[in-house]
C-alpha positions in Angstrom: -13.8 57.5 23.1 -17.6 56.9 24.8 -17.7 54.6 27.8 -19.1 51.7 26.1 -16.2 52.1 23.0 -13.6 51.9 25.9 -15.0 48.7 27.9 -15.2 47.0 24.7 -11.5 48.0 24.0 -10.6 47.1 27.7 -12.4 43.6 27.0 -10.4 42.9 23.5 -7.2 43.2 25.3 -7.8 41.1 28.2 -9.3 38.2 26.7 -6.3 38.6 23.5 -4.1 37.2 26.5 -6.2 34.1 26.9 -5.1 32.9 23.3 -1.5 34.1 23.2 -0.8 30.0 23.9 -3.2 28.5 21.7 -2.6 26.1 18.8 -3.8 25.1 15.3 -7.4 24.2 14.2 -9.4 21.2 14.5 -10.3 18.6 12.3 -11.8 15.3 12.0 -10.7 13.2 14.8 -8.6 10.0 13.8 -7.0 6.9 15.4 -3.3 6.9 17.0 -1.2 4.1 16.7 1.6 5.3 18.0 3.4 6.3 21.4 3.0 9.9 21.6 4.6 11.6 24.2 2.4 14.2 26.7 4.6 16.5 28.3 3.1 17.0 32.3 4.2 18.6 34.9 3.1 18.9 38.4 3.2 22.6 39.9 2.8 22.6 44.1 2.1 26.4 44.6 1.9 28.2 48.3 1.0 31.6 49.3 2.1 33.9 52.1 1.3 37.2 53.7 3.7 39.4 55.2 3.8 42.6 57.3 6.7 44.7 56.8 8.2 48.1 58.8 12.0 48.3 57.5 14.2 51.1 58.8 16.2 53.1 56.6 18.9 51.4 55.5 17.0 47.2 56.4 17.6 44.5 54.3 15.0 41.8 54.4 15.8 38.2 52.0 13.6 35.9 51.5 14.2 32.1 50.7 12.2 29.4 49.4 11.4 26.8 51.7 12.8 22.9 51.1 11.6 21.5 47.8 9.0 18.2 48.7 10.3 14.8 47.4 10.9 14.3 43.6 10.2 18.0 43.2 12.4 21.5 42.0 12.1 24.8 43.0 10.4 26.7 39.7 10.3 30.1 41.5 9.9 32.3 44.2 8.2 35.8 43.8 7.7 38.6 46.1 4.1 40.9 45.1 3.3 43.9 46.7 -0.8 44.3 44.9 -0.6 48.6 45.5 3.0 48.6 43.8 6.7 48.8 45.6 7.4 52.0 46.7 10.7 53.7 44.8 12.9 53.6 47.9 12.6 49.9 48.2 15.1 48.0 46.2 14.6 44.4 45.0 18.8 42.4 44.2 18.1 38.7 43.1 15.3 38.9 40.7 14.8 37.1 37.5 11.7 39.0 36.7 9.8 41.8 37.0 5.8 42.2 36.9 5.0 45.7 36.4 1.9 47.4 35.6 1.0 50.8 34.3 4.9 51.9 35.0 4.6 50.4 38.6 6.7 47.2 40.4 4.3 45.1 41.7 6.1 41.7 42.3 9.7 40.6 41.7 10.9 36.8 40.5 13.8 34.3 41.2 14.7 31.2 40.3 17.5 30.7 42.4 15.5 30.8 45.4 15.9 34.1 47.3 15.0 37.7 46.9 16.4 40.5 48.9 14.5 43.4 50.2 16.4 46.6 51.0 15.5 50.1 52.0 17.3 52.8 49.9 15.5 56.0 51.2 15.5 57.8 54.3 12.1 57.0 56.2 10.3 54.0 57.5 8.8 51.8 54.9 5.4 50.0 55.6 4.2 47.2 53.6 2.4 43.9 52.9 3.9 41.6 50.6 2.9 38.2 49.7 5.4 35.6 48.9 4.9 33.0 46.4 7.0 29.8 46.0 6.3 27.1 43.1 8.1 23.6 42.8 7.4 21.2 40.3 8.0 18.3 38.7 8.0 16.1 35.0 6.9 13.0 33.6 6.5 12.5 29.8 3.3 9.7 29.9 2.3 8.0 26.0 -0.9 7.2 24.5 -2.0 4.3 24.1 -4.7 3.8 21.4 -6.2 7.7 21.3 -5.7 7.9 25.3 -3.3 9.1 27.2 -3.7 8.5 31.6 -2.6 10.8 34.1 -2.6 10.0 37.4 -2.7 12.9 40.0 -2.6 11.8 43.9 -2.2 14.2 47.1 1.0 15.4 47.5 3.4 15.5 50.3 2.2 17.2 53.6 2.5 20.3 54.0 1.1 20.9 50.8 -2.8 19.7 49.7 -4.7 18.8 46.8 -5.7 22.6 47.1 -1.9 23.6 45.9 -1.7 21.3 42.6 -1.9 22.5 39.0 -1.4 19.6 36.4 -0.3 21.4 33.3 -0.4 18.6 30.0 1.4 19.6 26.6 1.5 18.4 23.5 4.5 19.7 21.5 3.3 22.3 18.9 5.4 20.1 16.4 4.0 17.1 16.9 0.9 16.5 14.5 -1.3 15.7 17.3 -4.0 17.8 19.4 -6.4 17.5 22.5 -10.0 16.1 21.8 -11.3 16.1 25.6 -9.9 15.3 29.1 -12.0 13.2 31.4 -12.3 13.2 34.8 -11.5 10.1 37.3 -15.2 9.6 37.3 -15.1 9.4 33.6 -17.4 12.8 32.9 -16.0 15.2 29.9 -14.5 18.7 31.7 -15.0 20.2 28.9 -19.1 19.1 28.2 -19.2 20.5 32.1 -16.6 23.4 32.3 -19.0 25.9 33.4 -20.0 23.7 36.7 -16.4 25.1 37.4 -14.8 28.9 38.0 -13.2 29.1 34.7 -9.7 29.2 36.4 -9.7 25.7 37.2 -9.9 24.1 33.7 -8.1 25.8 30.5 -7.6 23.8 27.6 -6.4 24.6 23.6 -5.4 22.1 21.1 -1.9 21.2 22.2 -2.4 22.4 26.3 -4.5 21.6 29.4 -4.0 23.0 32.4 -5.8 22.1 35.8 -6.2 23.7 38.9 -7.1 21.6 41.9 -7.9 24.9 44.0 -11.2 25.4 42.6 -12.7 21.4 43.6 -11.0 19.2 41.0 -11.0 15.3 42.4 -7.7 13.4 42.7 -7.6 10.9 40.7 -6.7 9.4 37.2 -7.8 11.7 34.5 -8.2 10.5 30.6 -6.9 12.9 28.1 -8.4 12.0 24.4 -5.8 12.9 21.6 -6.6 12.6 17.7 -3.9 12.8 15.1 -3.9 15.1 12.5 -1.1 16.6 10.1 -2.8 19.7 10.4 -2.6 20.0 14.0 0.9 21.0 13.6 2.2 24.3 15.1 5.3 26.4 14.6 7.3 27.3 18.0 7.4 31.3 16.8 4.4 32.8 15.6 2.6 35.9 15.1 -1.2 35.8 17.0 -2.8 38.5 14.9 -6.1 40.5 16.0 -8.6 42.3 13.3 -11.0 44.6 14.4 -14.2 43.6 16.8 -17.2 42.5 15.3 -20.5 42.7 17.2 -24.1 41.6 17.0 -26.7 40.7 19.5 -28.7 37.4 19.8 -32.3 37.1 20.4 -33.9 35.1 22.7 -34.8 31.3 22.1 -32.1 32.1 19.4 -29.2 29.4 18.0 -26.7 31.7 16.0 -24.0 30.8 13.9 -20.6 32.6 13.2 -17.9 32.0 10.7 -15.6 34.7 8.7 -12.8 34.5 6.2 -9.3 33.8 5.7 -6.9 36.9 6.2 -5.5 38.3 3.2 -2.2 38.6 4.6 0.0 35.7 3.2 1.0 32.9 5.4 -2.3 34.1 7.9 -4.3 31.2 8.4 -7.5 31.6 11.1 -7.0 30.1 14.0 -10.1 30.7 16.1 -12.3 33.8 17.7 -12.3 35.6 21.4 -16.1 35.3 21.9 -17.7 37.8 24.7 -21.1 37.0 25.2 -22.6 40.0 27.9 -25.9 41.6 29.2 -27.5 43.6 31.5 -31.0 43.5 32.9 -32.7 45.2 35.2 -33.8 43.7 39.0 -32.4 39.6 37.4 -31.9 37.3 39.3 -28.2 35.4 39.2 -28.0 33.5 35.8 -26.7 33.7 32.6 -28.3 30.9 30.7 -26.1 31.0 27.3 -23.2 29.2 25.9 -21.0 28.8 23.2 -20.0 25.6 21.1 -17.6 24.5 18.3 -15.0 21.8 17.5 -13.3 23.0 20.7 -14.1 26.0 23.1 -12.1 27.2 26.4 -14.6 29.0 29.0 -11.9 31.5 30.1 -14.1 34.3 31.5 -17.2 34.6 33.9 -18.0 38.1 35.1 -20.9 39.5 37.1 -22.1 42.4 39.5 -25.2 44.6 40.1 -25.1 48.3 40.2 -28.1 51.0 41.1 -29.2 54.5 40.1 -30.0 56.8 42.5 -31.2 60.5 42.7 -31.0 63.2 45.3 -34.5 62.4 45.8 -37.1 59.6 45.1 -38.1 62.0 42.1 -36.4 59.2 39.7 -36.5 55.8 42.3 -33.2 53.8 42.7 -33.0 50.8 39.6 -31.2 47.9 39.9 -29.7 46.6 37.6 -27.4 43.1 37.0 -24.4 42.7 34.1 -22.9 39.9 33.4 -20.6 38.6 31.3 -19.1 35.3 29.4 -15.8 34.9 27.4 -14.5 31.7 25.6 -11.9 31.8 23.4 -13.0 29.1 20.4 -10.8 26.8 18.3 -11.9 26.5 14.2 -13.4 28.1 11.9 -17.5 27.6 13.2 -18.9 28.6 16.7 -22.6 28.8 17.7 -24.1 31.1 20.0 -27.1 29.6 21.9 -29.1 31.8 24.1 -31.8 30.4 26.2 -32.3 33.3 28.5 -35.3 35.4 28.0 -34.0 38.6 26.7 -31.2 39.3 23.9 -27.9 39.2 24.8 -24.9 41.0 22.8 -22.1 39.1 21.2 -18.3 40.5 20.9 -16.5 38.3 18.8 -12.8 38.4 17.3 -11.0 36.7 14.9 -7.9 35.5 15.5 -5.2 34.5 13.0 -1.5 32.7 13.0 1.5 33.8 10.6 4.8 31.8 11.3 7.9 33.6 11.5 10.8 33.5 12.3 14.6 32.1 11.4 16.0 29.7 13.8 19.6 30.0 14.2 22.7 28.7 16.4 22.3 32.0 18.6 18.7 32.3 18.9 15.5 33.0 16.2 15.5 36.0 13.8 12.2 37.5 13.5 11.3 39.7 10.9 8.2 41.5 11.4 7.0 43.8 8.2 4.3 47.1 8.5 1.9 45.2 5.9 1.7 42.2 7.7 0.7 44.0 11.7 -0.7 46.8 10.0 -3.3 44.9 8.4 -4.9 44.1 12.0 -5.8 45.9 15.0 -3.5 43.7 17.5 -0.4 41.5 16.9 1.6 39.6 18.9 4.6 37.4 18.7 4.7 34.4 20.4 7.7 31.7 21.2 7.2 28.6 22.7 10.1 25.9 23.6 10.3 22.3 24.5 11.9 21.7 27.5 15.2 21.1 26.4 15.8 25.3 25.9 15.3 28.1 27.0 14.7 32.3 26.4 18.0 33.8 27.5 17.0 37.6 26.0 14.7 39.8 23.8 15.7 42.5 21.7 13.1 44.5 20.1 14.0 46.3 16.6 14.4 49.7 18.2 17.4 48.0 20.7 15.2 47.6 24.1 15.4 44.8 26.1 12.3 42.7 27.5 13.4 39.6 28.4 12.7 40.6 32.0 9.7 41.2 32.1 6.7 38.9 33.6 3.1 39.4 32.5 3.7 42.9 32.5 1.9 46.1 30.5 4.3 48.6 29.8 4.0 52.1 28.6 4.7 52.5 25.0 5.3 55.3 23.1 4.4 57.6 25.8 0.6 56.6 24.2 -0.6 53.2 25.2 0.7 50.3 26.8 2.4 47.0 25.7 1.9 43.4 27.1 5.1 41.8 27.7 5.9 38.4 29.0 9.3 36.3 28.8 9.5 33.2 30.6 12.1 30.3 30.0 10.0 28.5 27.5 7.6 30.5 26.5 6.8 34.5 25.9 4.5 37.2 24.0 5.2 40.7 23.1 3.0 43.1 21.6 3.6 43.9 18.5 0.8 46.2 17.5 -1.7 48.1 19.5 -4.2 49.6 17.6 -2.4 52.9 16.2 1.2 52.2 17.5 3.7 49.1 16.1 7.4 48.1 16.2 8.2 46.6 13.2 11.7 45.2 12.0 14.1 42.9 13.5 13.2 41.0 16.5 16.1 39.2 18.5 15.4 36.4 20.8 18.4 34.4 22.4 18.2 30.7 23.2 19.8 28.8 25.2 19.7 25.2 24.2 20.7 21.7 26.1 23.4 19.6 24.6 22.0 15.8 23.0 24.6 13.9 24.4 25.3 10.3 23.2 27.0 7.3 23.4 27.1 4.7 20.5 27.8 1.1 21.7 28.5 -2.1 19.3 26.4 -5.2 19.7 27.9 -6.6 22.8 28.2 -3.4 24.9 31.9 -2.1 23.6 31.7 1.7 23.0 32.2 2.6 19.3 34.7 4.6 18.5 35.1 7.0 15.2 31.7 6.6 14.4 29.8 9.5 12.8 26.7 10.6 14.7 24.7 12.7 12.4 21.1 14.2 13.9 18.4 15.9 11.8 15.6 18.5 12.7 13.7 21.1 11.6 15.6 20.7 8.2 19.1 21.3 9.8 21.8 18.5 10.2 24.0 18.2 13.1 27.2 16.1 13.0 29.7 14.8 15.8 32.4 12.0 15.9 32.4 9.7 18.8 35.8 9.6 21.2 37.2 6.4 22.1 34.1 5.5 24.8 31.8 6.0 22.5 30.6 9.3 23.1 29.7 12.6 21.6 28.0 15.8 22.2 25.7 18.0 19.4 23.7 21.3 20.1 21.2 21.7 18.2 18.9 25.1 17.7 15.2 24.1 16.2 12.9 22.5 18.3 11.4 19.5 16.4 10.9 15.6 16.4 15.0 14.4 16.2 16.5 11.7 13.3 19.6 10.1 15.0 21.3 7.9 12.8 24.8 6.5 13.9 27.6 5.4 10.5 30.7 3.4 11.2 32.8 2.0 8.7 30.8 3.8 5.8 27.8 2.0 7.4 24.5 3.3 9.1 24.5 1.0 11.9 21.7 3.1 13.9 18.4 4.5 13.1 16.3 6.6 15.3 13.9 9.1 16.2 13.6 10.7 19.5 11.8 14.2 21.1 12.7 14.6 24.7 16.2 14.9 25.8 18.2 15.9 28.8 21.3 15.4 31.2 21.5 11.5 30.5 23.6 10.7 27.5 21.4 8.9 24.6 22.6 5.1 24.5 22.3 4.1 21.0 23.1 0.3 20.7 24.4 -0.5 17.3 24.1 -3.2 14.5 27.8 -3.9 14.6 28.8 -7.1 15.7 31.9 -9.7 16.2 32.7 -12.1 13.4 34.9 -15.2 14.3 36.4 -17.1 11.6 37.6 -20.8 12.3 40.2 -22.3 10.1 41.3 -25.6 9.7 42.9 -27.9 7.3 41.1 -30.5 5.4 41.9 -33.2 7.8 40.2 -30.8 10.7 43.5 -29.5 11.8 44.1 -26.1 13.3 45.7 -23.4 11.0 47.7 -21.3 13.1 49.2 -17.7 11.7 47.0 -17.4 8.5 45.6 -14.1 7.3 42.0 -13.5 7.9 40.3 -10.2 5.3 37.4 -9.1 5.1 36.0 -7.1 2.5 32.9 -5.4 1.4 31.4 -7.4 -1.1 30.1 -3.9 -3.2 32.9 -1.9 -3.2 35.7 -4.1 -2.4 36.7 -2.2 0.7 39.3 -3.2 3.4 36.8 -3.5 6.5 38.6 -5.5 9.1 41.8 -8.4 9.1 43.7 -10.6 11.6 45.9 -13.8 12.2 44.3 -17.0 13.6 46.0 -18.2 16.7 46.7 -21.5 17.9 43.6 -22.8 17.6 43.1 -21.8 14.4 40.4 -18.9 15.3 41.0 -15.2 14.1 38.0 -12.7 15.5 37.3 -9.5 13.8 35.6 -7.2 16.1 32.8 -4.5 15.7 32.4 -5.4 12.2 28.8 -3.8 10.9 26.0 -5.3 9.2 25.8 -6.2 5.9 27.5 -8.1 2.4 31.1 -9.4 3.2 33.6 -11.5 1.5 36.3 -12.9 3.8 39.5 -14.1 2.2 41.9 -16.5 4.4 45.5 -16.9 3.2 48.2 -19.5 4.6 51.2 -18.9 2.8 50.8 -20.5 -0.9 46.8 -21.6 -0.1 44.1 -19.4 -0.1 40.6 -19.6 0.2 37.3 -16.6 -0.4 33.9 -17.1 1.1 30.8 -14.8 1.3 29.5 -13.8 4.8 26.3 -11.6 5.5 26.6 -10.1 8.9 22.8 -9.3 10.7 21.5 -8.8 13.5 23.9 -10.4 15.7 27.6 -12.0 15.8 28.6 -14.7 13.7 30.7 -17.5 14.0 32.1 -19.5 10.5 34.3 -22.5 9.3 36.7 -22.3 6.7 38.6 -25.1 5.3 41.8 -24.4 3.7 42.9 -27.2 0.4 45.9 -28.3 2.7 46.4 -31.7 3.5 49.7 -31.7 5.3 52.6 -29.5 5.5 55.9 -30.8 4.8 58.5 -30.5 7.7 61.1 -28.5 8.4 60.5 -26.4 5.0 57.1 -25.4 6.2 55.2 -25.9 2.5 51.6 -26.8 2.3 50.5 -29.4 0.7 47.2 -29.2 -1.2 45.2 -32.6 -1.9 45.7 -32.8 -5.5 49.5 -32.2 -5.1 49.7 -34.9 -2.7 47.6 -37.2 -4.9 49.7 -36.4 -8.0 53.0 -37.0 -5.5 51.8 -40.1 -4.4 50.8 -41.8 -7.7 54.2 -40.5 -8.4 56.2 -42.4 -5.9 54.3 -45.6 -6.5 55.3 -45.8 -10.3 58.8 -45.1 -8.9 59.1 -47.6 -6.3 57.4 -50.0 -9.1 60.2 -49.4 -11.9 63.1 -49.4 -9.3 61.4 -53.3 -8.3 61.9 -54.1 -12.0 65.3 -52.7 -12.2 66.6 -54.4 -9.0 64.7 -57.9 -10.8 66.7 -57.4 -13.7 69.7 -56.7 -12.2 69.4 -59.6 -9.9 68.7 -61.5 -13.1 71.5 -60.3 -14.9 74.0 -61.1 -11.8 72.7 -65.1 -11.8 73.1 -65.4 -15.7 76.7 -64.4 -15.0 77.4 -67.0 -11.8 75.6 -69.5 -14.1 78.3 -68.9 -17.5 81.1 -68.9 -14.7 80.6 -72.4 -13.0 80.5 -74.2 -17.2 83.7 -75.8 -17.3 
């Protein structure tokens, strides 16, 4: 392979890294209306440079320093740039970052590496010792805006050690139109005033660097929905071959290819390279790149001369230079202004999804016609917060998951770029001539949703069915006698809660973000109090208060009024009730609709008094007909005694005649 055949090769692979986190394409911007969540995190980063002479046989550990207020130790990493020797071992590491079959740095999340010296003779070295703390907020837009505000941090640390790093879920159908500085100028229209380290963005990801002159401040980020902006979490970024062309000067060029013609391959964007080299230039590099969204991810320069023995051939100067973006869409335009041609490396890159999420982990499946139909492939994971990459098995049985940004050497014949981090990673799939298909295995540990259901006035509900959706899979848990359950769920996704107690869904909810704090769900079930009294507004003690529901005729809920007369049914949910109150031989059925809160209602029962010392009810009409009775009684017994009265004077009359 010629010299220029191998930079060119050299160039592909580096800037295929720069879209191993990128998202899905661009489309016309519309209007949000909702809260959408922006996952950001604040990284405080610090640097140090150690000289080390350890004896045979010294042990060295290092320990992260104090985490600053309101933030968590992310990592501490040990890097030695010209590789660890063999004799030095590294015990606490997470991670490993090697490079062409060398150690160069070592990870830990726990906070402290240890150093030792395994070999026989003095070991001299420089290492420098990295430590990273960060912490979360989740911020929502409002309108198509979302604000971030990003102020100095804590002494000892400076503006100079901050990296803002905004996400959009790739689930959520939302993406990144611009991000505005506190002054309220586009980064993006002015990326190139800035080293392109210190502003990266892609559709569902911004990250900022304050080390390179960023302004504290409140930034704007601009979102747009769109149903196409969706992204799977495990994907394959796939490479076809370079294409080249050159541009001429004064020249506006436009680029565009086709869809892939694997299945399920759509285009997600290209890896544009835009370099040159002219002799005795001065510094510049007037040319840039545009389309619906572009990352400037690469700015390259140096000069280099000829020279002879002798001044038979004098020394020439000459200057390259170099430009890479990596471009979002399916259109990006080249605009040269300098005043020669310039070259153009372009490369399309595609996304398959792939993948089978299960309760251990995701199943990937990776077939020859799919990676053998491009030049690179990679698969790519990336988690919400709420899980995390425990381990990687590739189909042939080797283990990567600890491995950091590494190239290692594959096949005895090229190398492979490998990183695993806890919610993201890439492997190399396919590298020109040599591929792994088959069955990839990636464990994932997840966080359990923990909730607790609560009735209307606080109680915790008990026996209730908590059932949550996601990613087309259905979790299910019972609630314990305070309310609460636990479910584990294994696809990353926007969460359906819904809560069902007594045959009723009493909850309805969505939610994305999760964590140690148990979900309080407060639920539509509610109190009703039934009041009964007798027609003259006396208290019925001891009667039998049910309460059925109206559609099926099911037993919900029953009691005995007291001596007031009042029977409450607790945690009773919404909806279409008929309550039924019996006292011995009266009875009485009304309708009730329970809503949004509890409800209080009268019942009168058809009793007008109850006769003593039997204890029978009396209903109106049988103390009407009673009463009507006993007056036609006490009437005829009048007439009787009048009669007899009469017939006992007739009688003294006849016996006083002589």
């Amino acid at each position: 392979m010629g010299k220029s055949a191998h930079y060119k090769s050299t160039l592909v692979m580096l800037l295929m890294l720069a879209i191993l986190m990128a998202n899905p394409l661009l489309t016309a911007r519309t209007e949000v209306n909702e809260n959408v969540p922006l996952r950001v995190e604040f990284i405080l980063q610090t640097s140090d440079v150690k000289s080390l002479i350890m004896k045979p046989g010294d042990a060295k550990v290092f320990t992260a320093i104090p985490s600053p207020p309101q933030y968590v130790l992310n990592w501490i990493q040990i890097k030695c740039e010209k590789g660890f020797p063999k004799d030095l071992s590294i015990e606490g590491a997470d991670k490993l970052i090697v490079k062409d079959d060398g150690l160069v740095a070592a990870l830990s999340y726990n906070g402290s590496i240890k150093l030792v010296n395994k070999g026989d003779k003095n070991i001299e070295i420089d290492v420098i010792i990295e430590q990273a703390f960060y912490r979360r907020e989740i911020v929502y837009a409002k309108g198509n805006e979302v604000k971030v505000l990003v102020e100095n941090p804590v002494e000892p640390f400076t503006l100079t050690d901050l990296t803002v790093k905004i996400t959009i879920e790739n689930f959520l159908p939302y993406k990144i139109v611009d991000i505005k500085s506190p002054s309220g100028d586009s980064l993006l229209a002015i990326q190139h005033k800035y080293p392109p380290e210190a502003i990266g963005v892609d559709p569902h990801h911004i990250e900022l660097s304050f080390k390179y002159g960023l302004e504290g401040g409140e930034y704007t980020v601009v979102i747009s929905k769109d149903e196409g902006a969706k992204f799977p979490s495990s994907f394959l970024v796939l490479e076809s071959e370079p294409l080249s062309d050159t541009v001429a000067p004064g020249q506006v060029k436009e680029y565009t290819v086709d869809e892939a013609e694997v299945e399920g391959a759509k285009l997600l964007g290209y890896i544009v390279a835009i370099y040159s080299t002219k002799l005795y230039s001065l510094e510049g590099s007037n040319v840039k790149v545009t389309g619906e969204l572009v990352d400037y991810v690469l700015h390259e320069t140096y000069s280099f001369q000829t020279k002879t023995p002798s001044y038979l051939v004098p020394p020439l100067r000459f200057r390259f230079w170099m430009k890479a973006y990596v471009v979002f869409g399916n259109v990006f335009t080249v605009v040269n202004s300098e005043d020669s041609s310039v070259n153009v490396l372009y490369m399309p890159v595609y996304i398959k999804e792939v993948g089978i999420w299960k309760a251990s982990g995701i199943i990937v499946e990776i077939d020859d016609a799919t990676i053998n139909a491009f030049k690179y492939a990679f698969l790519v994971v990336q988690l919400p917060p709420y899980c995390r990459v425990k381990k990687v098995i590739t189909p042939q049985g080797a283990t990567l998951s600890d491995y950091v940004d590494s190239t290692l050497v594959w096949q005895a014949r090229a190398e492979r770029s490998v990183s695993v981090l806890r919610d993201q990673l890439y492997i190399q799939v396919k590298n020109d001539f040599i591929g792994e298909p088959g069955t990839y295995k990636i464990e994932v540990e997840w966080n359990v949703i923990k909730v607790t259901a609560l009735d209307g006035v606080g109680r915790p509900l008990a026996e209730a069915k908590v059932i949550v959706t996601g990613g087309g899979v259905s979790w299910e848990a019972e609630t314990n006698d305070n309310g609460y359950a636990e479910i584990t769920p294994y696809v990353p996704g926007i969460f359906k809660i819904c809560v069902i107690f007594k045959d009723t869904v009493v909850y309805e909810g969505t939610f994305i973000y999760f964590d140690e704090t148990p979900l309080v769900l407060k639920c539509k079930v509610y109190d009703l109090t039934v009041r009964v009294k007798t027609v003259l507004g006396k208290p019925v003690s001891n009667a039998t208060v049910t309460l059925t529901r109206s559609s099926v005729d099911k037993l919900i809920g029953y009691g005995f009024t007291d001596k007031d007369g009042v029977a409450t049914l607790i945690q009773i949910p919404v909806g279409n009730y008929t309550v039924k109150v019996e006292y011995k031989r009266v009875s009485t059925v009304e309708n009730v609709i329970i809503t949004n809160s509890s409800k209080t209602i009268d019942i009168t029962l058809d009793i007008l008094f109850e006769i003593p010392f039997i204890g029978i009810p009396v209903r109106v009409e049988e103390a009407t007909f009673v009463g009507i009775s006993l007056v036609s009684l006490a009437v005829a017994m009048r007439v009787i005694r009048s009669r007899r009265r009469a017939d006992e004077l007739s009688e003294e009359v006849l016996d006083e005649i002589p």
